[in-house]
C-alpha positions as CSV (number, residue, x, y, z in Angstrom):
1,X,-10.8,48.8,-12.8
2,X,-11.5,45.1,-11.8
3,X,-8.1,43.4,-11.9
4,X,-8.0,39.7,-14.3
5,X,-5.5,37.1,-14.1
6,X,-5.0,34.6,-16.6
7,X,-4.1,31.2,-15.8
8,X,-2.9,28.2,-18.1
9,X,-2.3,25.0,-18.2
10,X,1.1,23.1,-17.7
11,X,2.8,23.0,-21.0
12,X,1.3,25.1,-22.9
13,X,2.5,27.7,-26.4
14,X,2.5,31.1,-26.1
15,X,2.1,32.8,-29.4
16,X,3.3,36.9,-29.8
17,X,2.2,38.2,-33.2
18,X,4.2,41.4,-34.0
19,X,3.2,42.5,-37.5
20,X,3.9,40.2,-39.6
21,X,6.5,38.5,-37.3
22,X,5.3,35.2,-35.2
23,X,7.5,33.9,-32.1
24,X,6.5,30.2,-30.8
25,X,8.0,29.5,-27.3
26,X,7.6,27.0,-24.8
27,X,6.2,28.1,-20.8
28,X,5.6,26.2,-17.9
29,X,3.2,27.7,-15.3
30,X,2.5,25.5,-11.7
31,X,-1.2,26.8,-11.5
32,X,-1.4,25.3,-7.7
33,X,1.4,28.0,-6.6
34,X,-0.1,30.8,-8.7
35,X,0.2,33.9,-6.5
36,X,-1.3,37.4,-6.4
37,X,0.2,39.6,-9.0
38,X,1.0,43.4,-9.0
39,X,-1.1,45.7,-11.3
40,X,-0.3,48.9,-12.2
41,X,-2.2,51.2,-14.6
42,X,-0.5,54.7,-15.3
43,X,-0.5,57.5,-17.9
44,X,0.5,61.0,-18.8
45,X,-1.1,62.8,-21.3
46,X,0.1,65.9,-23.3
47,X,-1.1,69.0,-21.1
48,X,-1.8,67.2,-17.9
49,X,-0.5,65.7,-15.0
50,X,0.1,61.8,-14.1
51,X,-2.0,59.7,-12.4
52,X,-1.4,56.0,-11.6
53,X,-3.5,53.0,-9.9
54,X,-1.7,50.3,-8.1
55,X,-3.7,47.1,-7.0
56,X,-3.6,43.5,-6.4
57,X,-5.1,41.0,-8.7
58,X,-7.2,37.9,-6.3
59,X,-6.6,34.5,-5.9
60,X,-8.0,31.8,-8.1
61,X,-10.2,30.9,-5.4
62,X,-11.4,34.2,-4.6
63,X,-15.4,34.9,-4.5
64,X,-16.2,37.3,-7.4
65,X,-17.3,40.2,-4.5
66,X,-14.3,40.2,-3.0
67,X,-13.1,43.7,-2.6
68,X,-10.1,44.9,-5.0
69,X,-7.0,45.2,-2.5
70,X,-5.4,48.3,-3.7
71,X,-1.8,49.4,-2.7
72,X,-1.6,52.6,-0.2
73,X,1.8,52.6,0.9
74,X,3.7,53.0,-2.5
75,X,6.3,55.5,-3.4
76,X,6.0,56.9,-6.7
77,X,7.9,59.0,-8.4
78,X,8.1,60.5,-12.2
79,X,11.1,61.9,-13.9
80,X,11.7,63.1,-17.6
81,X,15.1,62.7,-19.7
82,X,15.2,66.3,-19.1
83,X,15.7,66.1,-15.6
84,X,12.3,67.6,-14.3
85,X,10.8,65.1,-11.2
86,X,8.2,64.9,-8.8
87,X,7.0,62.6,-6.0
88,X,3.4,61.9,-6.1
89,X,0.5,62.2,-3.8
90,X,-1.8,59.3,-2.2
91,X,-5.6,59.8,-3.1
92,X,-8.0,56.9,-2.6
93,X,-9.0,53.5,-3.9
94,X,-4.9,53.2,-4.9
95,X,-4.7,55.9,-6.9
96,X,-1.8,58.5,-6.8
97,X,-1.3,62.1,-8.5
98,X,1.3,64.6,-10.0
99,X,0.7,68.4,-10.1
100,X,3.5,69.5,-11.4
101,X,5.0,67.5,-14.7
102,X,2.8,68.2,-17.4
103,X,3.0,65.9,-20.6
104,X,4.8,66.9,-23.8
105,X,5.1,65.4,-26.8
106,X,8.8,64.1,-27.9
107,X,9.2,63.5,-24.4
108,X,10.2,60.2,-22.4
109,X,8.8,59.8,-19.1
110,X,10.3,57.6,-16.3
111,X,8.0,56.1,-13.7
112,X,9.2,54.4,-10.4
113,X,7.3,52.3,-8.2
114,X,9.1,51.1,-4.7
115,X,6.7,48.6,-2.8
116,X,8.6,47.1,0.5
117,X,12.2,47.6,-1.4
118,X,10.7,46.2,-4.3
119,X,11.2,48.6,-7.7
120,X,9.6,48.6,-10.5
121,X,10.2,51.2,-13.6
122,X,8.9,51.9,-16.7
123,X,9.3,54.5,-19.6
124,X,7.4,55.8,-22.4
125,X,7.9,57.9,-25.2
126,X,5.2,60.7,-25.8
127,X,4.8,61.0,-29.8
128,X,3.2,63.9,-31.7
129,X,-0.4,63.8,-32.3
130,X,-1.0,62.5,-35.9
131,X,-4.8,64.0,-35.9
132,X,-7.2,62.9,-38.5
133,X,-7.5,63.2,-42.4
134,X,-12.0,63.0,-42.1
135,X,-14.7,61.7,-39.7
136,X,-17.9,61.0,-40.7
137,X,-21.3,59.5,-39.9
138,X,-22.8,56.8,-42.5
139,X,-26.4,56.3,-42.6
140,X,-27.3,52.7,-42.5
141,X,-30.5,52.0,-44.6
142,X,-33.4,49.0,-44.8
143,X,-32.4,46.7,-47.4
144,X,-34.8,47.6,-50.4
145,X,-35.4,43.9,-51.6
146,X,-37.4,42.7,-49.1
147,X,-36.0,43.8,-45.5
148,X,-37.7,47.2,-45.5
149,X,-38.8,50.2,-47.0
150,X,-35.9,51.6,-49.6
151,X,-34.2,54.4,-47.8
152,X,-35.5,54.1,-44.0
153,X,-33.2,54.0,-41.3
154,X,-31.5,51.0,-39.3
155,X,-29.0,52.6,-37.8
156,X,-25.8,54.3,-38.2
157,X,-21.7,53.8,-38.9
158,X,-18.5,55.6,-38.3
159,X,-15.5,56.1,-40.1
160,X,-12.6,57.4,-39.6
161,X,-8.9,58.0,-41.5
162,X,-5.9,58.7,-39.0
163,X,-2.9,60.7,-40.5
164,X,-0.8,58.0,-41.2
165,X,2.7,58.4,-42.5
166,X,3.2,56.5,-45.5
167,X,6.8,54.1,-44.8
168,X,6.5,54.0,-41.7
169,X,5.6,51.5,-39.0
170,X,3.3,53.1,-36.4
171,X,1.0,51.8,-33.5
172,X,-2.3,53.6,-32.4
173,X,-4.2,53.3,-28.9
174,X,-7.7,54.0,-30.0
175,X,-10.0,55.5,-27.4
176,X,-13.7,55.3,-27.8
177,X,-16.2,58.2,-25.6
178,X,-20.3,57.9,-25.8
179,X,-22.1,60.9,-23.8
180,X,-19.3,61.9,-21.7
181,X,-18.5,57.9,-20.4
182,X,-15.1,56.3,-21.2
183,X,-15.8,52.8,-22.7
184,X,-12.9,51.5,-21.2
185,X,-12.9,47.7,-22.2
186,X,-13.1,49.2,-26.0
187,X,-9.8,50.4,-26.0
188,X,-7.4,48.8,-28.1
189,X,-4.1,49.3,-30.4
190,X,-3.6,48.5,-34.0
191,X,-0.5,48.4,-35.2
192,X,-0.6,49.7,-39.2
193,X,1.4,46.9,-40.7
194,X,-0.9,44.9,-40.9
195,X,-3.4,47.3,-43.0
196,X,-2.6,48.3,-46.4
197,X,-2.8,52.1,-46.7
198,X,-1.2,53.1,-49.3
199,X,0.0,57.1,-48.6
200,X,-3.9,57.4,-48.3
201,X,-3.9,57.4,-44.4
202,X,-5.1,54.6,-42.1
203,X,-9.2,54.6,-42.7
204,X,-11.1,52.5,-40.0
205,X,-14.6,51.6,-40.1
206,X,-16.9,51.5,-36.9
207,X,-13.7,50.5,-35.1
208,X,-15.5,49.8,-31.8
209,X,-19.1,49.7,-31.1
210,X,-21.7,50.9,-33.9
211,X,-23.3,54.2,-33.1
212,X,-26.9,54.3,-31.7
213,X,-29.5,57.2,-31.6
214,X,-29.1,60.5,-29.8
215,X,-25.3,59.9,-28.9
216,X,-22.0,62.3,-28.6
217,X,-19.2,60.1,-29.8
218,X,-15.5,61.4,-29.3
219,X,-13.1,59.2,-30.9
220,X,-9.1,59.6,-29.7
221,X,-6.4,58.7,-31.2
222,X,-2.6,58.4,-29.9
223,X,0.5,57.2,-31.2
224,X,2.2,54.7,-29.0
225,X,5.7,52.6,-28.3
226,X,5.6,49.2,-28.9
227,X,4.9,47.9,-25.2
228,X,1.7,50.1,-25.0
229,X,0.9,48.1,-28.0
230,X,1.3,44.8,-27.1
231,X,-0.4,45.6,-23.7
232,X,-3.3,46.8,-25.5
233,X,-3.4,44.6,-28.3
234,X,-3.7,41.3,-26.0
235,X,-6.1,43.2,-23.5
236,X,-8.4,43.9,-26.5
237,X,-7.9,40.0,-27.7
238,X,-9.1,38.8,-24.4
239,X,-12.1,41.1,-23.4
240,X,-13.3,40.1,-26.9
241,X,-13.1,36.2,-26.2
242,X,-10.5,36.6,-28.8
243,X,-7.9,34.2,-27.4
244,X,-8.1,30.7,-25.9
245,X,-6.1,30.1,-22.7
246,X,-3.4,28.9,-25.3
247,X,-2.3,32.7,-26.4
248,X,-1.9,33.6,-22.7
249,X,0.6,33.6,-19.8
250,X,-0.6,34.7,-16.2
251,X,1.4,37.8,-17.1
252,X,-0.7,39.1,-19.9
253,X,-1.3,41.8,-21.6
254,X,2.5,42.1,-21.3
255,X,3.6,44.7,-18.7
256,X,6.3,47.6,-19.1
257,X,7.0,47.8,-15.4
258,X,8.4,43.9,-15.8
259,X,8.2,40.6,-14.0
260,X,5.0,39.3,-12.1
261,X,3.3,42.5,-13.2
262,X,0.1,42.9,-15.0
263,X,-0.6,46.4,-16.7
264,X,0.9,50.2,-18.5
265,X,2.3,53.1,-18.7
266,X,1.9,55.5,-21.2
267,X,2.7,58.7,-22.5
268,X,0.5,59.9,-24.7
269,X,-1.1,62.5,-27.4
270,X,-4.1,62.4,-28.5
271,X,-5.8,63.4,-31.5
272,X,-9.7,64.1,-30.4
273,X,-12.9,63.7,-33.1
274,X,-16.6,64.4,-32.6
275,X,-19.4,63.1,-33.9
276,X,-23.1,63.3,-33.3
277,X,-25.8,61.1,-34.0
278,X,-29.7,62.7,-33.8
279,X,-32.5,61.5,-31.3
280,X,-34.7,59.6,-32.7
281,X,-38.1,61.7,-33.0
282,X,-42.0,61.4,-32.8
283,X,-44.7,63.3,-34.3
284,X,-48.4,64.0,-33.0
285,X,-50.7,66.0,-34.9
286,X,-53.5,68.0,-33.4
287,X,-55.7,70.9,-33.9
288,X,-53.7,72.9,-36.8
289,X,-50.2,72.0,-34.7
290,X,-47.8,69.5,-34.2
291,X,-45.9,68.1,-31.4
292,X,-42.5,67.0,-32.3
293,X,-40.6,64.8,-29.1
294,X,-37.4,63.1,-28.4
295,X,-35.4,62.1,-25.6
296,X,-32.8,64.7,-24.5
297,X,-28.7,64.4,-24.1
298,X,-27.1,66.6,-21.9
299,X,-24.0,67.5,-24.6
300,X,-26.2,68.5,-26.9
301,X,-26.8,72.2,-27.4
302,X,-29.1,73.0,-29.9
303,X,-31.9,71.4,-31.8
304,X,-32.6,72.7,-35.3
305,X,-35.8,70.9,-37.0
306,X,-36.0,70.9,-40.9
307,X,-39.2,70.2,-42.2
308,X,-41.3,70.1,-45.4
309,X,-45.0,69.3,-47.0
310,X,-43.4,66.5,-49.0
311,X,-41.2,63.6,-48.2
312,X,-37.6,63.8,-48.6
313,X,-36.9,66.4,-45.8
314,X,-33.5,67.8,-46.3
315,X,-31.1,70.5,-45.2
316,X,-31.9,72.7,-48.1
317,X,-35.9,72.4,-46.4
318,X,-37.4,74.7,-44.1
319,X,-35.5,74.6,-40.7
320,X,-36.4,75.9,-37.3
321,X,-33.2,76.8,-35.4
322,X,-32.9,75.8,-31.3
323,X,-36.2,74.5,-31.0
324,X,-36.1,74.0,-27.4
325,X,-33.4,74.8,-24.3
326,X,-32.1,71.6,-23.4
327,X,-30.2,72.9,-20.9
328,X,-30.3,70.3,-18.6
329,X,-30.4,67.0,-21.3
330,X,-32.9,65.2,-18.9
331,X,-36.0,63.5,-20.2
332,X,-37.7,64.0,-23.2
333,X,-38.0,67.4,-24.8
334,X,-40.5,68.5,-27.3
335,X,-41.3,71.4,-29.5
336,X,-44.8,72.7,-31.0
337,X,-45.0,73.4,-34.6
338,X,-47.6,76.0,-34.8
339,X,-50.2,77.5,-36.9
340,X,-50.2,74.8,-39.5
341,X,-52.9,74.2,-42.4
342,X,-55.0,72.2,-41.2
343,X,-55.5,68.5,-42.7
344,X,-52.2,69.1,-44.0
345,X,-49.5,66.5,-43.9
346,X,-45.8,67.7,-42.5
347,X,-42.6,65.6,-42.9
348,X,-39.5,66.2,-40.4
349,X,-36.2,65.5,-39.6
350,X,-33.7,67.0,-36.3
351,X,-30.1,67.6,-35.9
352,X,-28.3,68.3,-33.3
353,X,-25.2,70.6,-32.4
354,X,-22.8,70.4,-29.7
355,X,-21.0,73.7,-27.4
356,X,-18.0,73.5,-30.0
357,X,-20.0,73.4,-32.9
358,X,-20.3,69.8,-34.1
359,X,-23.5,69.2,-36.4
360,X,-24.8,66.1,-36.9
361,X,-26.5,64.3,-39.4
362,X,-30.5,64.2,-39.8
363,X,-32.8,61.7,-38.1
364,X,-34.7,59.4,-39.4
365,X,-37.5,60.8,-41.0
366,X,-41.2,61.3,-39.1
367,X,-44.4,62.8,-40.5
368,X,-48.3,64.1,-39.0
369,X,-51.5,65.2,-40.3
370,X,-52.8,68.8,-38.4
371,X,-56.3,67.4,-37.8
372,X,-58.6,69.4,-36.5
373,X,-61.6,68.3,-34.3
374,X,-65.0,69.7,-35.7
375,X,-66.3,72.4,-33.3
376,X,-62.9,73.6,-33.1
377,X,-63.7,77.0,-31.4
378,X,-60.5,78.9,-32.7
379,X,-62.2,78.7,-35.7
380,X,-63.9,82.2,-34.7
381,X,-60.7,83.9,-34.4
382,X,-59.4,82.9,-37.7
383,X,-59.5,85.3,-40.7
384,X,-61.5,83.9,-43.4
385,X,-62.0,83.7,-47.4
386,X,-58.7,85.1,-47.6
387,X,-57.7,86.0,-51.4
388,X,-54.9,87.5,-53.5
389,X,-54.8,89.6,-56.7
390,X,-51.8,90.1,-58.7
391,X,-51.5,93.6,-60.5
392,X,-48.3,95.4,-61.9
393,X,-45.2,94.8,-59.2
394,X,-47.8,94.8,-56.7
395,X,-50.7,92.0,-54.7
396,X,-53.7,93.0,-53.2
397,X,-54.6,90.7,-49.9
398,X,-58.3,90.4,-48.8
399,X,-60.1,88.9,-45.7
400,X,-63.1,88.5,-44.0
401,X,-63.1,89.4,-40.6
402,X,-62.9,87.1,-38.0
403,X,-66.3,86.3,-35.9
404,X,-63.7,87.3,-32.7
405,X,-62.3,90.6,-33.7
406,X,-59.3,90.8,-31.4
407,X,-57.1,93.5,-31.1
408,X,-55.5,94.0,-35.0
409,X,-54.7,91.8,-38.3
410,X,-51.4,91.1,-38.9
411,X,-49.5,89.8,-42.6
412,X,-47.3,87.4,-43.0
413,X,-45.6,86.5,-46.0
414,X,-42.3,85.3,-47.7
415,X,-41.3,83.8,-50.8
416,X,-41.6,79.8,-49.8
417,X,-44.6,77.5,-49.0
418,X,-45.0,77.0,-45.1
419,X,-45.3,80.3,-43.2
420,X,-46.0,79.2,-39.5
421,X,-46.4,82.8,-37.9
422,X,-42.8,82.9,-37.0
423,X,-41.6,86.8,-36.8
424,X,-38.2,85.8,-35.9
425,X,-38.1,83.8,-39.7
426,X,-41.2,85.9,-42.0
427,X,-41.7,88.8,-43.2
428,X,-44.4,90.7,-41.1
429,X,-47.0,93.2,-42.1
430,X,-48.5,95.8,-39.3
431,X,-50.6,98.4,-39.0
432,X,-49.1,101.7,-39.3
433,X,-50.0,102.8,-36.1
434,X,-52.2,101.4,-33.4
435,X,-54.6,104.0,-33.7
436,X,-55.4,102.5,-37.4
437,X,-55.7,98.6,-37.4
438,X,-54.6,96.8,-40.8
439,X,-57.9,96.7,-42.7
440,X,-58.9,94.4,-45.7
441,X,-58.0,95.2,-48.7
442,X,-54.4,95.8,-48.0
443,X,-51.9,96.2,-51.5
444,X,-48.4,94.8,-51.2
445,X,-46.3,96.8,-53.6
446,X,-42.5,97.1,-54.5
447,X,-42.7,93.1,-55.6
448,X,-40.7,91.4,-58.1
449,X,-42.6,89.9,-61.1
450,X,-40.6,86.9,-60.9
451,X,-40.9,85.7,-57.5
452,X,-43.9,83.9,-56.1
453,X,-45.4,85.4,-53.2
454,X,-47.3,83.1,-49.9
455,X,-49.8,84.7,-47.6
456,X,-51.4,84.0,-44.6
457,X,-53.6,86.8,-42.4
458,X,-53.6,86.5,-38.9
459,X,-55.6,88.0,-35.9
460,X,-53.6,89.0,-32.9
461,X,-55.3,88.6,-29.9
462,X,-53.4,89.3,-26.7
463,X,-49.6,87.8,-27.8
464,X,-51.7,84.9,-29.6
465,X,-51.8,85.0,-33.6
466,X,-54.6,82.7,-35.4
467,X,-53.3,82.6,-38.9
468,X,-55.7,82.2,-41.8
469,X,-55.3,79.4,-44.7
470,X,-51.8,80.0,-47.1
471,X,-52.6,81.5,-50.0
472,X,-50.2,82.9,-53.4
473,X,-49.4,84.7,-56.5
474,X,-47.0,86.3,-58.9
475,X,-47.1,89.9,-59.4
476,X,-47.5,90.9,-63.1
């Protein structure tokens, strides 16, 4: 992480805002004798082991590509008020390691730092996890008066409501994950006495970046002591050009490990939330198909497509579940909707799900005619002037045959608009035997008279099907 300092001028006020509480005190930094200061970055979460970072921040002067001079020589060591310890191990790029202290919650944890007989210690208290009340998506929409159509799709929002104990005076580090990257210089700390929640829980609204198409979001949540706060709190006020130089010391954010020190350790819990938002998707319509695309994501496990002959595609429409294997999350994926009516408009929308089962929202909405071109030579393998009869509890199909025979005729049918030739999803008709090929007419019996009955007649040639027009009725 590249290492800031913060410099003032002589003379200046420093202002600390806790809560409600405001402290005004004089400082007097000599800029022209500023030296480098010690950084240190630690944590220990619940169920792992510690790591820390020690560097150096650069001088004023310092070109912005000069290397980050880390600290190798440390010795570090982390103890618990219970007594457990360990020394840690040297990796790379200053970083050291514990394997054997693993975080606990109502724990406090005891880090030591000695650099050329220098010491520097810090402690943290590991609260419980508070976990969430609700986590959702909102859909933001085109203003209807003028900035769009009504109902079309800018963007989206997240919200989120933290466990909050009512009377209390908490402070959350909030963490903030987009397709498996940590966006680090999002992470900040709210302290709840300064929002009014009312023993409804602490509800936060797209509390660091809005969410874009076609993302995983995880969301964490950790109670903190009051110096991870004020750590965070200040770094989140200056990587947001929050602060003038007037709010800052050299020495901020404020530091548990004490004097000429930049930086924190932390114990922590966290509370984890998922949400998805869909790819973006594209439809192309050709002869009596569809080709939906969309860019991939490699956290994303399935792709279920909902789709409908009229606007207004919802998840109580026709779905096709795992449309493709996105096994790999590179490029753009696409699926063919198949054996469509020709001419025919169809309206769709994708979700998304995730390996443990987080479903998202649906995309924006995308629609394409199955044209045809004339000439079409499928055509000839198409059934043709298909018809139904209703009688008693029963429907008679008929067909002409195809001008290409192929090997048998095969029925499909089910009790909603849209069959697409889908054995997995429809009902499927057969001959008896091979020996005796389904022949026209064919009578559908055992029906219910109040059900409404779709048809469509295919030829099978090879493991291809070439599905006739959709055609209906009610048995009597």
């Amino acid at each position: 992480m590249k290492n800031y300092i913060y410099i003032l001028l002589s003379s200046l006020l420093f202002i600390s805002c806790d809560g409600f509480k405001e402290e005004i005190f004089d400082i007097d930094v000599d800029v022209d004798n500023m030296e480098s200061v010690l950084v240190i970055n630690a944590e220990i979460e619940k169920d792992s082991t510690v790591w820390v970072q020690i560097s150096y921040s650069e001088d004023i002067n310092s070109h912005i590509d000069t290397p980050v001079n880390y600290e190798e020589n440390a010795i570090v060591t982390l103890e618990t008020k219970n007594g457990e310890f360990e020394v840690l191990n040297y990796y790379d790029k200053g970083f050291y390691y514990g394997k054997s202290i693993r975080g606990k919650v109502e724990e406090t944890y005891t880090l030591k730092i000695e650099i050329k007989e220098e010491l520097y210690i810090a402690s943290s208290y590991m609260y419980p996890p508070r976990g969430y009340d609700g986590f959702w998506i909102t859909i933001k929409e085109k203003d209807p008066n003028g900035n769009g159509k009504t109902g079309s799709i800018v963007g989206y929002s997240d919200e989120w409501k933290i466990n909050d104990p009512s009377n209390e005076r908490n402070r959350y580090l909030f963490e903030w994950w987009v397709n498996g990257v940590h966006y680090v210089r999002q992470d900040w700390c709210i302290d709840d006495n300064r929002v009014v929640n009312a023993n409804e829980g602490l509800t936060l609204f797209t509390v660091t970046l809005d969410p874009q198409a076609n993302e995983h979001i995880r969301h964490r949540t950790a109670e903190v002591d009051k110096s991870t706060y004020d750590y965070f709190n200040m770094y989140e006020k200056i990587v947001r050009g929050m602060v003038s130089a007037s709010s800052q010391t050299p020495y901020n954010p404020a530091s548990n490990f004490g004097k000429n020190t930049i930086g924190n350790f932390r114990a922590v819990a966290f509370s984890s939330a998922v949400l998805l938002t869909p790819p973006n998707i594209t439809a192309t319509g050709s002869s009596g198909q569809i080709n939906i695309s969309f860019p991939g994501n490699k956290l994303f496990s399935k792709y279920n497509l909902y789709w409908s002959f009229e606007a207004g595609v919802s998840k109580n429409s026709e779905v096709i579940k795992d449309i493709v294997k996105a096994s790999n999350g590179k490029g753009d994926l696409n699926y063919i909707h198949k054996n469509l009516n020709e001419g025919d408009t169809y309206y769709y929308k994708i979700e998304v799900e995730d390996s443990e089962g987080n479903i998202s929202v649906l995309s924006p909405e995308v629609s394409a005619v199955a044209d045809s071109p004339s000439g079409n030579s499928d055509n000839k393998k198409i059934p043709q002037n298909v018809t139904v009869t209703a009688g008693t509890g029963e429907i008679i199909i008929e067909w002409d045959e195809a001008e290409d025979k192929g090997d048998d005729y095969l029925i499909y049918w089910k009790n909603k608009p849209g069959i697409i030739g889908d054995s997995k999803t429809e009902n499927m008709i057969i001959s008896s035997n091979k020996s005796a090929p389904l022949i026209s007419p064919y009578t559908h019996s055992g029906l219910d008279k109040n059900l409404t009955y779709y048809y469509r007649v295919a030829t099978l040639i090879g493991k291809n099907v070439y599905l006739s027009e959709e055609v209906s009725a009610i048995p009597k």
